[in-house]
C-alpha positions as CSV (number, residue, x, y, z in Angstrom):
1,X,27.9,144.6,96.3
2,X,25.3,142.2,97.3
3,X,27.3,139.2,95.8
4,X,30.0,140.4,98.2
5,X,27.5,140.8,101.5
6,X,25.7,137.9,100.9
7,X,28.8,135.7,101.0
8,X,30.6,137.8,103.9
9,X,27.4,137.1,106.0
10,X,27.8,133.4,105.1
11,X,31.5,133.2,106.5
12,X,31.3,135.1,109.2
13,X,28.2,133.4,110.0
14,X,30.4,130.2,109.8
15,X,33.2,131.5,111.9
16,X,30.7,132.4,114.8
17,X,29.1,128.8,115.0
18,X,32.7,126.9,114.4
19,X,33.9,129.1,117.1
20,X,30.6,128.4,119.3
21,X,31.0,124.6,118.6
22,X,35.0,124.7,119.7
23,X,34.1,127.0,123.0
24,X,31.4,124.0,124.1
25,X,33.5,120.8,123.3
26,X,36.3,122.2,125.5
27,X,33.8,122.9,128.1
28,X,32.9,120.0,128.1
29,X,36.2,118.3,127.7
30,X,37.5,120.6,130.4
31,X,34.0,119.0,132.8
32,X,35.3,115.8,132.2
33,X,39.2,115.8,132.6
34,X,38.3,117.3,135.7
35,X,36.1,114.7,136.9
36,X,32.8,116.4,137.5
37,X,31.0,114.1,135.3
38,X,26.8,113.2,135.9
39,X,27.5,109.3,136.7
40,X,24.2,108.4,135.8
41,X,23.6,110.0,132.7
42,X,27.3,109.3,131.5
43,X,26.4,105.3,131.9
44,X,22.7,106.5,130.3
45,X,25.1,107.6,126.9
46,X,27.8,104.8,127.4
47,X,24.5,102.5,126.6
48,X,22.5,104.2,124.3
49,X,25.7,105.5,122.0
50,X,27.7,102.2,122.4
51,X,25.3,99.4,123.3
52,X,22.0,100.4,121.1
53,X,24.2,101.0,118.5
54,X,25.7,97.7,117.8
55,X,23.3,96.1,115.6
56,X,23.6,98.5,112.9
57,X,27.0,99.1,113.0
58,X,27.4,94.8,112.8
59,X,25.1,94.9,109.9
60,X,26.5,97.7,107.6
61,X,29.9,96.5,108.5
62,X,29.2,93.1,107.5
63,X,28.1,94.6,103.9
64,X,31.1,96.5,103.6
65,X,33.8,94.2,103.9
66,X,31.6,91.9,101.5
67,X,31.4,94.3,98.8
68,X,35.2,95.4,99.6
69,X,36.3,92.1,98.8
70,X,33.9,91.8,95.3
71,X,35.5,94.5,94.3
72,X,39.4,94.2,95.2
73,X,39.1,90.8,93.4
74,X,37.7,91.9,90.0
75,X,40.7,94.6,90.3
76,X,43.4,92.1,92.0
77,X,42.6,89.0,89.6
78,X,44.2,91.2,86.4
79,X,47.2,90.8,88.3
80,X,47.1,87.8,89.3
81,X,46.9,88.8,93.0
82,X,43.3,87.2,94.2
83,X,45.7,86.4,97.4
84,X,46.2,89.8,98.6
85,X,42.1,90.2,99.1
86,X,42.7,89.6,103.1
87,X,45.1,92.3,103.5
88,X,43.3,94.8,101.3
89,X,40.1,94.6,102.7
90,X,41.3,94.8,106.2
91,X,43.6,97.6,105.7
92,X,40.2,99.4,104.2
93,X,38.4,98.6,107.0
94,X,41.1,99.5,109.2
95,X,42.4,103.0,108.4
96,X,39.3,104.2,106.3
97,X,35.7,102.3,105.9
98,X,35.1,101.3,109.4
99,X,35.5,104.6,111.2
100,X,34.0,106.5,108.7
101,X,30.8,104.5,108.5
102,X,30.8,104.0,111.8
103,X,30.8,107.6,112.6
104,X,28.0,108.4,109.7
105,X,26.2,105.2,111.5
106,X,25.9,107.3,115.0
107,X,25.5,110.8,113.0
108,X,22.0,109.1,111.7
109,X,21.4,107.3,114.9
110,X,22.7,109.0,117.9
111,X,23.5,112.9,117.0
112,X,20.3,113.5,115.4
113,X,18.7,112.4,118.5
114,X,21.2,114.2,119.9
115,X,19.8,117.8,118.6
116,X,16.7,116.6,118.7
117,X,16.6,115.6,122.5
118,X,18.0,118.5,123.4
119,X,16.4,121.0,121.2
120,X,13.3,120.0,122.6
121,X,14.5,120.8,126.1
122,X,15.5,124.0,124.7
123,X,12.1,125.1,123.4
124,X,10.2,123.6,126.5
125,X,12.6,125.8,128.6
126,X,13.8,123.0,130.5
127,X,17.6,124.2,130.1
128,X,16.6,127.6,131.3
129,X,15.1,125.3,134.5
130,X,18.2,124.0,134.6
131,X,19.8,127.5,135.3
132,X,17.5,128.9,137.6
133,X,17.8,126.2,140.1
134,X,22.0,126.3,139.6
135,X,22.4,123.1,137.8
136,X,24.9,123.5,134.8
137,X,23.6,122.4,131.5
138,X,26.4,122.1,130.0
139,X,27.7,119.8,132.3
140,X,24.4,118.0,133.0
141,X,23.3,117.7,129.5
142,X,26.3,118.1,126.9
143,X,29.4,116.8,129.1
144,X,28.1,112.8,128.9
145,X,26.8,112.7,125.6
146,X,30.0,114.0,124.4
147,X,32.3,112.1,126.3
148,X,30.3,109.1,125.5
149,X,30.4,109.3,122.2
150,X,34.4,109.8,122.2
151,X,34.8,106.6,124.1
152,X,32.4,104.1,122.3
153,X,33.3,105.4,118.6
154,X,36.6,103.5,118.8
155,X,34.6,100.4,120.3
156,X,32.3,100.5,118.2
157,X,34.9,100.7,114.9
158,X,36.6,97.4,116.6
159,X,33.6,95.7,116.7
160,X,33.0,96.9,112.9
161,X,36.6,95.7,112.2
162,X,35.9,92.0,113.4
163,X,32.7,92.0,111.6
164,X,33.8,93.4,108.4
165,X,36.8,91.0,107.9
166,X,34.4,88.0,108.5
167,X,32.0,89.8,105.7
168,X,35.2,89.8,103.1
169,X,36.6,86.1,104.6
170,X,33.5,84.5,103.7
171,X,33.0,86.3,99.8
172,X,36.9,85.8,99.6
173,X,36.7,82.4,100.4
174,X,33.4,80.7,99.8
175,X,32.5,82.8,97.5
176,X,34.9,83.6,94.8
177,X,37.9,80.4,96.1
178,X,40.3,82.1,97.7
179,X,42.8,80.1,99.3
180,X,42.1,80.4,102.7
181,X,45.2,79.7,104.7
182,X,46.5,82.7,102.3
183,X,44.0,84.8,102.9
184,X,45.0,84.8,106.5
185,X,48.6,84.7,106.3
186,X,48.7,88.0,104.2
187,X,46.2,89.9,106.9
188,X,48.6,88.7,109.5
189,X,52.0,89.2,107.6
190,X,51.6,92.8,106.1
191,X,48.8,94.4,108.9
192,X,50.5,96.6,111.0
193,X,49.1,97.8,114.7
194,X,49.5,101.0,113.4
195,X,46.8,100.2,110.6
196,X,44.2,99.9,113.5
197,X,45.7,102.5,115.9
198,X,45.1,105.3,112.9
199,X,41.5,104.0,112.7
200,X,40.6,104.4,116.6
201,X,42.1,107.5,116.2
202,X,39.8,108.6,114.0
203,X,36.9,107.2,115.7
204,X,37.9,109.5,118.8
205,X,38.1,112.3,116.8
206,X,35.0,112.0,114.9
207,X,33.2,111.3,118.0
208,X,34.3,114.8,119.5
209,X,33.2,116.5,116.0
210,X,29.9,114.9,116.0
211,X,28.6,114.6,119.5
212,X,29.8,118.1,119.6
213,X,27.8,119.9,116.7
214,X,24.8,117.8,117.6
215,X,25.0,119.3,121.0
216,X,25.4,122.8,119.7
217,X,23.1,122.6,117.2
218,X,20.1,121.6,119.9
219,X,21.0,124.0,122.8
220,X,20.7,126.8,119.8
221,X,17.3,125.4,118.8
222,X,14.4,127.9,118.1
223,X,11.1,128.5,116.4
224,X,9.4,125.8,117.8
225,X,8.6,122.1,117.3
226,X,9.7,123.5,113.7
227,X,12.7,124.7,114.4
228,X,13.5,121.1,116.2
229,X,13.0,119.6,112.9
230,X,15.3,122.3,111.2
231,X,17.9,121.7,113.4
232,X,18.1,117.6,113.5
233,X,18.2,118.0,109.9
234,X,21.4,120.7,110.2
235,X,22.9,118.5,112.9
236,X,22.7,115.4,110.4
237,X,23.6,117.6,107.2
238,X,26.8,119.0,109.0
239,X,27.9,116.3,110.9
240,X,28.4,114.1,107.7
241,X,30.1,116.8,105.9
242,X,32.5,117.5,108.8
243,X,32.9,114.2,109.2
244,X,34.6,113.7,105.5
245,X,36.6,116.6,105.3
246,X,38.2,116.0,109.1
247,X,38.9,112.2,107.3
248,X,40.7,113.9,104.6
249,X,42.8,115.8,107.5
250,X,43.4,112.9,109.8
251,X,44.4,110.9,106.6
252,X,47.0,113.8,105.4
253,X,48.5,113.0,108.7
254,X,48.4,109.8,110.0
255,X,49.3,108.3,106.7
């Protein structure tokens, strides 16, 4: 019987926070389609998520498409197929590495600060300021992060596009002699738009999953300075995890 309780807790326990997390991301979806969006602190997110963010996202991207091409070559030169490294390392980056990492990027950069930021207002009662004196925190606090965060993610995964192709052109090339006109001519010939298009997709996706636990996560924050810690370490934990299994979904899909 208490094999049976313990994990009926656990899922309805997980039923009541997935439900809790759909209920604020259309909230705040719903804030933004209708155009009541805090300027100021929208702009604030736009440069924090999107701006700040671009250094890291250059660097690991730049990594990845390196070690994509290292290994698609050892695999592709038993074929005799060294050629094909372009394509394959930018349909990766396309459809699979760059949102992903991307996404895990601003889970470790951006959502934990996220639940962090806003758990701290939480336990400070600063949100229940908020609702004395009629100001919405939802749509003062939650509405621009998340929207944010849906609207750079697919920047951000172009940008890690660019940079990631440059990381595989110069292993491809200078590194292990790949042709390079081929190199080029096989990324251009079998790429399709619809290669990228997935991708951003994605990005736009994860953004809503992420930016949205992050925020639920903090405005549930309690126990404390504590209890901030617990929960930028949940926000982090579950974000990553949701972020895999919704690429396993969108992938089912898309592809």
């Amino acid at each position: 019987m208490f094999i049976f309780t313990y994990f009926g807790s656990l899922i309805v326990n997980f039923i009541d926070q997935l439900g809790g997390i759909v209920i604020l991301a259309a909230k705040a979806l719903s804030n933004a389609i209708r155009g009541s969006l805090r300027l100021k602190q929208t702009i604030d997110q736009f440069y924090t998520i999107g701006v700040t963010s671009s250094f890291i996202v250059i660097l690991t991207s730049l990594f990845i498409g390196m070690v994509e091409a290292l290994q698609v070559y050892h695999g592709f030169q038993k074929f005799g197929a060294e050629n094909m490294i372009g394509y394959t390392v930018a349909v990766s980056l396309g459809r699979e590495l760059s949102p992903v990492f991307t996404a895990l990027m601003i889970v470790a950069r951006n959502v934990s600060a996220m639940s962090a930021e806003i758990g701290t207002m939480k336990i400070t009662e600063q949100i229940d300021a908020m609702e004395v004196m009629a100001v919405d925190p939802i749509n003062y606090i939650v509405t621009p992060r998340i929207t944010a965060t849906v609207v750079m993610l697919p920047f951000l995964v172009a940008l890690s596009n660019v940079v990631g192709n440059i990381g595989g052109y110069i292993v491809g090339v200078f590194v292990l002699k790949v042709n390079s006109v081929a190199y080029i001519d096989n990324i251009r010939q079998y790429l399709g738009m619809s290669d990228l298009t997935y991708g951003f997709i994605k990005a736009a996706v994860f953004g809503l999953i992420i930016s949205s636990i992050g925020c639920y996560i903090g405005l549930n924050t309690t126990k404390g300075a504590k209890g901030v810690g617990l929960s930028t370490t949940r926000a982090v934990v579950i974000s990553s995890v949701a972020i895999l299994v919704a690429d396993y979904i969108l992938s089912a899909f898309l592809f």
